[in-house]
mmCIF file of the N, C-alpha and C atoms, coordinates in Angstrom:
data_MODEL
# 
_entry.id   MODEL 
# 
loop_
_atom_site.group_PDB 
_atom_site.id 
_atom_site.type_symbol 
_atom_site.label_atom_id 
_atom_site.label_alt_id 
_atom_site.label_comp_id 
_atom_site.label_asym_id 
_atom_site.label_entity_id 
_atom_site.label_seq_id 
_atom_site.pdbx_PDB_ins_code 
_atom_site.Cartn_x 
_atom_site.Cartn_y 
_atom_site.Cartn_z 
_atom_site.occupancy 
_atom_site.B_iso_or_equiv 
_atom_site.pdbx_formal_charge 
_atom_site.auth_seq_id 
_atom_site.auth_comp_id 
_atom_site.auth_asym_id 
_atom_site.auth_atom_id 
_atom_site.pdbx_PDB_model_num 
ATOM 1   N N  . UNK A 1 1  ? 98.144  92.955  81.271  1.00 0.00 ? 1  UNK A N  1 
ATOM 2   C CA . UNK A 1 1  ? 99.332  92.756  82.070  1.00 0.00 ? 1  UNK A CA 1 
ATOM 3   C C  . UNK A 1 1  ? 98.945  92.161  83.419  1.00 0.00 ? 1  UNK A C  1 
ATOM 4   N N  . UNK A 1 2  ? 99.880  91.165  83.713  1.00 0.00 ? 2  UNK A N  1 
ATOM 5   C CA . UNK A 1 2  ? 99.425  90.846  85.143  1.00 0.00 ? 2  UNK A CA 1 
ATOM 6   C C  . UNK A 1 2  ? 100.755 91.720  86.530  1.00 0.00 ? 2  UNK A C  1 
ATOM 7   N N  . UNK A 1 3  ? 99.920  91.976  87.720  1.00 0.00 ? 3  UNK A N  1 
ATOM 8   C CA . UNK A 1 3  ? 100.296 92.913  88.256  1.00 0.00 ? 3  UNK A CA 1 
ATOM 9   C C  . UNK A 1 3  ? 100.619 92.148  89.507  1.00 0.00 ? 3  UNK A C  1 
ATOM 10  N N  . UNK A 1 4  ? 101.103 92.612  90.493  1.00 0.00 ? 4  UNK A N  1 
ATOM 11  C CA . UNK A 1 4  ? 101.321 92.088  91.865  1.00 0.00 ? 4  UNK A CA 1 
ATOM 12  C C  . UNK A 1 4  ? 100.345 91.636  92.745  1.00 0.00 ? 4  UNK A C  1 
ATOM 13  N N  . UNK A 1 5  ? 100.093 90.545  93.349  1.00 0.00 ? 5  UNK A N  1 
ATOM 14  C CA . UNK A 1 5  ? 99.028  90.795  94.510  1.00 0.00 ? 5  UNK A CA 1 
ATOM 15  C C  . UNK A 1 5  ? 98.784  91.331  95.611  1.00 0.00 ? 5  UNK A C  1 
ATOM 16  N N  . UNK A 1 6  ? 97.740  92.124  95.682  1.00 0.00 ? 6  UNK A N  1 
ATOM 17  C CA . UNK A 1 6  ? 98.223  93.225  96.645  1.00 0.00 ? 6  UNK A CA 1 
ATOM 18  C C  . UNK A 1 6  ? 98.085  94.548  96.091  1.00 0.00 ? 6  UNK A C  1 
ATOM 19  N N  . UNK A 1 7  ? 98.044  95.197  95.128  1.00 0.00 ? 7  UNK A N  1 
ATOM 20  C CA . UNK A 1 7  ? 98.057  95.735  94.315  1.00 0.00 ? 7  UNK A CA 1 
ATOM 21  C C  . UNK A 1 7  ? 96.909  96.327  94.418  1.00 0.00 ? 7  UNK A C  1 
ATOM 22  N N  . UNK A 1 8  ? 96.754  97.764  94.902  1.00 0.00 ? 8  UNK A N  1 
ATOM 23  C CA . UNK A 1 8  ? 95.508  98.456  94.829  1.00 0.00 ? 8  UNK A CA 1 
ATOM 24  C C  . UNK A 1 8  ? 94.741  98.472  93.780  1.00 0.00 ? 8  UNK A C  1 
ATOM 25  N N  . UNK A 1 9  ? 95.294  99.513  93.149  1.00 0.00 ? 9  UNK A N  1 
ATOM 26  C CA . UNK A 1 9  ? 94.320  99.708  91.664  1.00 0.00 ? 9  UNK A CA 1 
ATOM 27  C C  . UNK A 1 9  ? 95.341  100.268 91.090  1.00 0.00 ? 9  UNK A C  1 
ATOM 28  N N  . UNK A 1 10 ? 95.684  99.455  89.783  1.00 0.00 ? 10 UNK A N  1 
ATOM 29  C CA . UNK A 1 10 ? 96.755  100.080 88.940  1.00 0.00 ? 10 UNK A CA 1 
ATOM 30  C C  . UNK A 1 10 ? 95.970  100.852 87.545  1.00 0.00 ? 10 UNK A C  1 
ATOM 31  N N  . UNK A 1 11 ? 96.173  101.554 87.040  1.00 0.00 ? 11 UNK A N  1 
ATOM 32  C CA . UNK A 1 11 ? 95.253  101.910 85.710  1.00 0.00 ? 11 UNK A CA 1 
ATOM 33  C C  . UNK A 1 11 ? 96.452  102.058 84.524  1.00 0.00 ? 11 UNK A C  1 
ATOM 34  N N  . UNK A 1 12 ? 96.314  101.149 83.422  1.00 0.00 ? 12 UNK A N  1 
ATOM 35  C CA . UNK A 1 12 ? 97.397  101.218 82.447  1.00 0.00 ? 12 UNK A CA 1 
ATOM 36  C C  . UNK A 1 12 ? 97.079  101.668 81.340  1.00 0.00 ? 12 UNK A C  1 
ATOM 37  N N  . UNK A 1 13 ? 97.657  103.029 81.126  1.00 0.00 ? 13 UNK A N  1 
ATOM 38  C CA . UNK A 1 13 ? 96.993  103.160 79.508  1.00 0.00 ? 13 UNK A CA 1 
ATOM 39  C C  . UNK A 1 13 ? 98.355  102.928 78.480  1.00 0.00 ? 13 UNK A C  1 
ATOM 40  N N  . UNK A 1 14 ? 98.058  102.366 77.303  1.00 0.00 ? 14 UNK A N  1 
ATOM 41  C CA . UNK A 1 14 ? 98.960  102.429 76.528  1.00 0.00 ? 14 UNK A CA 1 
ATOM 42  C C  . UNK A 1 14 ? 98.697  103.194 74.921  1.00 0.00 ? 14 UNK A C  1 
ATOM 43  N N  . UNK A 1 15 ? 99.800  103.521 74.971  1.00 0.00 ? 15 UNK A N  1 
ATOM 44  C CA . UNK A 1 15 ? 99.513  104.173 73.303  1.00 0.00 ? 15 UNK A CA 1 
ATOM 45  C C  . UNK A 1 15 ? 100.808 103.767 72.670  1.00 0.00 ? 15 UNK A C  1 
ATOM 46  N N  . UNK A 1 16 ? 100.833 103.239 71.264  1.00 0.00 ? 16 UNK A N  1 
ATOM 47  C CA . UNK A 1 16 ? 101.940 102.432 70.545  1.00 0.00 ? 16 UNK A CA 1 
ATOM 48  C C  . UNK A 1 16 ? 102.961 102.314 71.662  1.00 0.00 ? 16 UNK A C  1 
ATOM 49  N N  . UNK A 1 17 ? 104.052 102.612 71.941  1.00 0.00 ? 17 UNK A N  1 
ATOM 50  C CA . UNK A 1 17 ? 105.005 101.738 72.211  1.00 0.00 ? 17 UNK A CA 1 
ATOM 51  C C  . UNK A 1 17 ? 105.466 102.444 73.873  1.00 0.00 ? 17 UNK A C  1 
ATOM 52  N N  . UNK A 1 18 ? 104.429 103.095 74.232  1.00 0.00 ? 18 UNK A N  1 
ATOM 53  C CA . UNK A 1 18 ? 104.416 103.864 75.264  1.00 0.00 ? 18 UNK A CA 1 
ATOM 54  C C  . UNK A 1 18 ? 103.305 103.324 76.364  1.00 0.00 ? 18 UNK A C  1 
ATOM 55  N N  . UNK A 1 19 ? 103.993 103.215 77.815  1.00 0.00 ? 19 UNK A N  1 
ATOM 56  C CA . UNK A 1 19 ? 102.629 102.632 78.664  1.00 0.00 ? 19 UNK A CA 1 
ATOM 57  C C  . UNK A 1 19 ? 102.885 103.645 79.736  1.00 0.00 ? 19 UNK A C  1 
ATOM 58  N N  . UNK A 1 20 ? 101.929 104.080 80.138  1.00 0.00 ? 20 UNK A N  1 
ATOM 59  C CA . UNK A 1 20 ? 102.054 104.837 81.534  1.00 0.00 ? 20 UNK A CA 1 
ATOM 60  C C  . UNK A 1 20 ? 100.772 104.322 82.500  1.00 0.00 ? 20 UNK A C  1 
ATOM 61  N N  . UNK A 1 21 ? 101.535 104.219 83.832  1.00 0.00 ? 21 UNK A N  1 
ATOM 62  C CA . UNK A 1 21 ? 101.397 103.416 84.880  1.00 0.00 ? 21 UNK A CA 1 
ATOM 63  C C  . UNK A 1 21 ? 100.855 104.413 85.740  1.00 0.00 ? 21 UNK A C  1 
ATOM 64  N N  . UNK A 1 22 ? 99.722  104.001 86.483  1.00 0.00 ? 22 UNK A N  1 
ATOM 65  C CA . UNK A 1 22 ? 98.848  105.695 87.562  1.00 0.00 ? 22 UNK A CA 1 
ATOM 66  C C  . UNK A 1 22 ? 98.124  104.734 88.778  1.00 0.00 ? 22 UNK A C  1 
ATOM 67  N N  . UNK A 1 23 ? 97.919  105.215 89.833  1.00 0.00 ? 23 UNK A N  1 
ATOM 68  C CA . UNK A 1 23 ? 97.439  104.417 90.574  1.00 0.00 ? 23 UNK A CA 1 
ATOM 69  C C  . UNK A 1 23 ? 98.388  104.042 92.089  1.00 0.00 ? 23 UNK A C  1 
ATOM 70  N N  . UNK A 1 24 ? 98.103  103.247 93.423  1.00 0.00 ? 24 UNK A N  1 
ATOM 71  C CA . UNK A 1 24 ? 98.410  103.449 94.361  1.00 0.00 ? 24 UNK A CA 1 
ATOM 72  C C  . UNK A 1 24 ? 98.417  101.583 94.578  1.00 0.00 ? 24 UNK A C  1 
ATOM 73  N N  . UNK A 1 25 ? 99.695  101.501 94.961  1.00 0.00 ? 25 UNK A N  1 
ATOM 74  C CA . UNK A 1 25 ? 100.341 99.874  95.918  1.00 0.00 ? 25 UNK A CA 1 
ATOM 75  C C  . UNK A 1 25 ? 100.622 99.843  96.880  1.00 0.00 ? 25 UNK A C  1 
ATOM 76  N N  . UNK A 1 26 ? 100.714 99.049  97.836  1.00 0.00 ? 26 UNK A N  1 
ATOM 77  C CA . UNK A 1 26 ? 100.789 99.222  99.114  1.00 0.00 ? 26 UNK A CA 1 
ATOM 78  C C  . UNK A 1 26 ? 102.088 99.038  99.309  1.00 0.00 ? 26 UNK A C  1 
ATOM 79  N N  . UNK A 1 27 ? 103.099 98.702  98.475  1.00 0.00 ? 27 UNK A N  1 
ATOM 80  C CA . UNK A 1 27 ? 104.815 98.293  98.981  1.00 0.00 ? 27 UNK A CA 1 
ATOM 81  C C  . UNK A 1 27 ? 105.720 98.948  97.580  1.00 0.00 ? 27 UNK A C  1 
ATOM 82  N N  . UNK A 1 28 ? 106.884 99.588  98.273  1.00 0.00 ? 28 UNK A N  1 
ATOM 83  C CA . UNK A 1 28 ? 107.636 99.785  96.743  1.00 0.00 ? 28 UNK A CA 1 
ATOM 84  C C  . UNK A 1 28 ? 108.398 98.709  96.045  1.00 0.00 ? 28 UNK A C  1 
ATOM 85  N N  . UNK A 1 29 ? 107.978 97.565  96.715  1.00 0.00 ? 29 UNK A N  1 
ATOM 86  C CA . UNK A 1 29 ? 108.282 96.231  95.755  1.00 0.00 ? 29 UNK A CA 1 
ATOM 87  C C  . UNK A 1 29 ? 106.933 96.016  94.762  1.00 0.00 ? 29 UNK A C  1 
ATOM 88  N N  . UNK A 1 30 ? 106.089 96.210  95.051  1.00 0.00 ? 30 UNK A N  1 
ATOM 89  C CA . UNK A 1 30 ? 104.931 95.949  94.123  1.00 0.00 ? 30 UNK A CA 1 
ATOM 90  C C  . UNK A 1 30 ? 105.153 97.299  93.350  1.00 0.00 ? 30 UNK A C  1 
ATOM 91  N N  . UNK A 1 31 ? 105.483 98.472  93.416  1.00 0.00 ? 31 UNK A N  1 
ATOM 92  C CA . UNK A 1 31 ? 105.893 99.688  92.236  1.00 0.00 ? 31 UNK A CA 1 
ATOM 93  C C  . UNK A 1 31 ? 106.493 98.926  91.586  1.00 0.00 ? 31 UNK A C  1 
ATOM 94  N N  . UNK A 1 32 ? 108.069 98.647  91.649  1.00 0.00 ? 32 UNK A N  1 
ATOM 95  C CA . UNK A 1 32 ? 109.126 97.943  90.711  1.00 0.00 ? 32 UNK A CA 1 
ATOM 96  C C  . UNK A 1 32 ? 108.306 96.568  90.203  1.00 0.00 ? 32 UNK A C  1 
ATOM 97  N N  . UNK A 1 33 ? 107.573 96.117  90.873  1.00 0.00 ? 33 UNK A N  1 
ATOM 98  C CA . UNK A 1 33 ? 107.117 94.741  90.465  1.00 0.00 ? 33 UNK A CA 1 
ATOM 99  C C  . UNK A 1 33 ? 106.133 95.235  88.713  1.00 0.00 ? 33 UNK A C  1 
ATOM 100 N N  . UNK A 1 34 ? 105.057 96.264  88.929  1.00 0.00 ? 34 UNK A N  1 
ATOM 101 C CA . UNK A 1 34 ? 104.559 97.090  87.776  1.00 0.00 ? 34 UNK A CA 1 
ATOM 102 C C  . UNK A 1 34 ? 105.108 97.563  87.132  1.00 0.00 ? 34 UNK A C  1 
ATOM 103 N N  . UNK A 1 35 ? 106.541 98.323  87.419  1.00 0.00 ? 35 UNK A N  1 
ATOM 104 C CA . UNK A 1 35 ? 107.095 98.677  86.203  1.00 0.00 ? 35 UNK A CA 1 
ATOM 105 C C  . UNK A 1 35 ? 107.926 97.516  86.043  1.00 0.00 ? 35 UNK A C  1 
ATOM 106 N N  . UNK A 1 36 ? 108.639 96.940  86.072  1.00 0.00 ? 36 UNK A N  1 
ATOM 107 C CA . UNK A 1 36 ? 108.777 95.645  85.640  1.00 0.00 ? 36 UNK A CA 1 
ATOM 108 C C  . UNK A 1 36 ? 108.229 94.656  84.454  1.00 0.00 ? 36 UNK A C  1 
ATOM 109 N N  . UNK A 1 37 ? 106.752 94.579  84.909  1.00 0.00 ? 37 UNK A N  1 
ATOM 110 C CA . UNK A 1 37 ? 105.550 93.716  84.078  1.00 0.00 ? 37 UNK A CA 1 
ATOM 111 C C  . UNK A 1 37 ? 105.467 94.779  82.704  1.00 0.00 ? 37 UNK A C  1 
ATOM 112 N N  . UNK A 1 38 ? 105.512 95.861  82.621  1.00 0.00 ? 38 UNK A N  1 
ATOM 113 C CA . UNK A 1 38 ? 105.548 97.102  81.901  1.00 0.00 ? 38 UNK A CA 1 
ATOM 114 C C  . UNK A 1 38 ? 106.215 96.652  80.880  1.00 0.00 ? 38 UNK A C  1 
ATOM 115 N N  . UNK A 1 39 ? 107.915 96.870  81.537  1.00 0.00 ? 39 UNK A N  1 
ATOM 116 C CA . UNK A 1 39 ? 108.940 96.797  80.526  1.00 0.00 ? 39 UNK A CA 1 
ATOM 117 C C  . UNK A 1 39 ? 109.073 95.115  79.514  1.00 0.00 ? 39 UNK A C  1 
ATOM 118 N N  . UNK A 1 40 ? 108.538 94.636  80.147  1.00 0.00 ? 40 UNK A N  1 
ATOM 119 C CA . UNK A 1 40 ? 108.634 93.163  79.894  1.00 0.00 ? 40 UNK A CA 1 
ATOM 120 C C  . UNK A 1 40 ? 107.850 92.758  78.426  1.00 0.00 ? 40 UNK A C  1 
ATOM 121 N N  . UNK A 1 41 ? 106.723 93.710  77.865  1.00 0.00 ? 41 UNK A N  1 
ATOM 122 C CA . UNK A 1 41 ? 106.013 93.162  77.292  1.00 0.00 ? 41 UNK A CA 1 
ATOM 123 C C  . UNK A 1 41 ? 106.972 94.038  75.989  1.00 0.00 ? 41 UNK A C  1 
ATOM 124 N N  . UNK A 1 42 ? 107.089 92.788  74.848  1.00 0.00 ? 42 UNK A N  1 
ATOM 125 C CA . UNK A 1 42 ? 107.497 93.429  74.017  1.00 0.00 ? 42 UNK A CA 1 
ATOM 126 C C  . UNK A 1 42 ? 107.002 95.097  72.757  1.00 0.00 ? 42 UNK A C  1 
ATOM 127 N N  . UNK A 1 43 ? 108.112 95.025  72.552  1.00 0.00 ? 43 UNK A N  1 
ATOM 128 C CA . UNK A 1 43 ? 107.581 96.871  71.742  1.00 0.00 ? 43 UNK A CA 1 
ATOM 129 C C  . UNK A 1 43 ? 107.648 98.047  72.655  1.00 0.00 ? 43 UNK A C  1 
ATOM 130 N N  . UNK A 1 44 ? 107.114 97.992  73.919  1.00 0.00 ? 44 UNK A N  1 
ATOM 131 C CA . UNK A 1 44 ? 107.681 98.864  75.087  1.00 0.00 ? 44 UNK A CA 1 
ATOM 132 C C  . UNK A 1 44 ? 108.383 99.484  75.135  1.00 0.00 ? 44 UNK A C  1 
ATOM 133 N N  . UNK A 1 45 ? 109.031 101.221 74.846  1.00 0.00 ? 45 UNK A N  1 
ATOM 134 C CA . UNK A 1 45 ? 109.445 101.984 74.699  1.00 0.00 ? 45 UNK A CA 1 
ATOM 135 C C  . UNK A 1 45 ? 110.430 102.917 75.728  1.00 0.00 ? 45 UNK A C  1 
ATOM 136 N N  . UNK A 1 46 ? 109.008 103.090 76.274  1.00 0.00 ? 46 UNK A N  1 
ATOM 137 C CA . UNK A 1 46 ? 108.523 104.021 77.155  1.00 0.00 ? 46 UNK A CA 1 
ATOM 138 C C  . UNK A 1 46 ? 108.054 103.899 78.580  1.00 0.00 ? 46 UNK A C  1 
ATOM 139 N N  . UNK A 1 47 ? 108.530 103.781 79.464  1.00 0.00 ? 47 UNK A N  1 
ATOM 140 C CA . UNK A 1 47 ? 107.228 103.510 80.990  1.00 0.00 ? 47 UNK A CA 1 
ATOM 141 C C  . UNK A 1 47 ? 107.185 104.486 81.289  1.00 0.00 ? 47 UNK A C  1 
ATOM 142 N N  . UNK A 1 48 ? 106.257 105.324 81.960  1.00 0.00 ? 48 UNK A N  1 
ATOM 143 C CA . UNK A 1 48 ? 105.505 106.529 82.609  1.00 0.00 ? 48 UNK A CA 1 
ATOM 144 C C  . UNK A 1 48 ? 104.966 105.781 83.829  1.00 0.00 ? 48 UNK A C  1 
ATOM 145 N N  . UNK A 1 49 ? 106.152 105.884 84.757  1.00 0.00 ? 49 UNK A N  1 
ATOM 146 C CA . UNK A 1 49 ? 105.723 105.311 86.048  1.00 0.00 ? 49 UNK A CA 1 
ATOM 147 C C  . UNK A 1 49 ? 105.317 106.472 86.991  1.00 0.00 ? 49 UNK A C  1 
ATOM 148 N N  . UNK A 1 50 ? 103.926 106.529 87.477  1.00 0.00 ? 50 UNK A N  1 
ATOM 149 C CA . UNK A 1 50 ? 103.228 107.555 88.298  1.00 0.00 ? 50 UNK A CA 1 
ATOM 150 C C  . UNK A 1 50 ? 102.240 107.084 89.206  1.00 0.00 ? 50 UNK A C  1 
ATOM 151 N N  . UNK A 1 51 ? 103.023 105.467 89.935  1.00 0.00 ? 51 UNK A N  1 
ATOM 152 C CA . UNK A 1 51 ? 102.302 104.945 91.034  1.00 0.00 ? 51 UNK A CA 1 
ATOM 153 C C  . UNK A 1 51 ? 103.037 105.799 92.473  1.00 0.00 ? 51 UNK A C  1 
ATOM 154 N N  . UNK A 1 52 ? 102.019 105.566 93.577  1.00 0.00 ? 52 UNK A N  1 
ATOM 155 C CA . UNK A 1 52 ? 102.157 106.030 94.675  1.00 0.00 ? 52 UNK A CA 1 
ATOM 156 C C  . UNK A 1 52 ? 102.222 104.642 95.339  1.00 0.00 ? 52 UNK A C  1 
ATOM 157 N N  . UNK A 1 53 ? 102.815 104.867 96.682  1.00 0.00 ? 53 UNK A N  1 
ATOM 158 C CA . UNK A 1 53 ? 103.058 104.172 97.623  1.00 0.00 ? 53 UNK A CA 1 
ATOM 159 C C  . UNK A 1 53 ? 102.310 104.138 98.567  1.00 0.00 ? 53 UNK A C  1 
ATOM 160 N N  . UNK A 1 54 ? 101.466 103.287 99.571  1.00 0.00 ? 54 UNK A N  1 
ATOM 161 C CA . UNK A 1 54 ? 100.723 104.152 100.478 1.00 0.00 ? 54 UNK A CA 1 
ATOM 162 C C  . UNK A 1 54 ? 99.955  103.177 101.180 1.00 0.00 ? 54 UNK A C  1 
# 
């Protein structure tokens, strides 16, 4: 997945049709920007969004 620039460290794990999102961005436009890129990829279910802001 490609992610925002700017973008600390995102860590994506996925399992079948489920992705959860962990990790710290510096803006809550770059959060929505990751879950975003998330939902986008087809089969995607699920997002487990558990980025921080900071």
């Amino acid at each position: 997945m490609i992610f925002p620039a700017g973008a600390n460290a995102i860590n994506v794990r996925v399992s079948d049709s489920r992705v959860v999102l962990e990790g710290d961005v510096h803006a809550l436009n770059e959060l929505r920007a990751a879950e975003q890129a998330a939902w986008s990829v087809p089969g995607v279910t699920i997002v487990e969004n558990h980025l921080h802001v900071g």
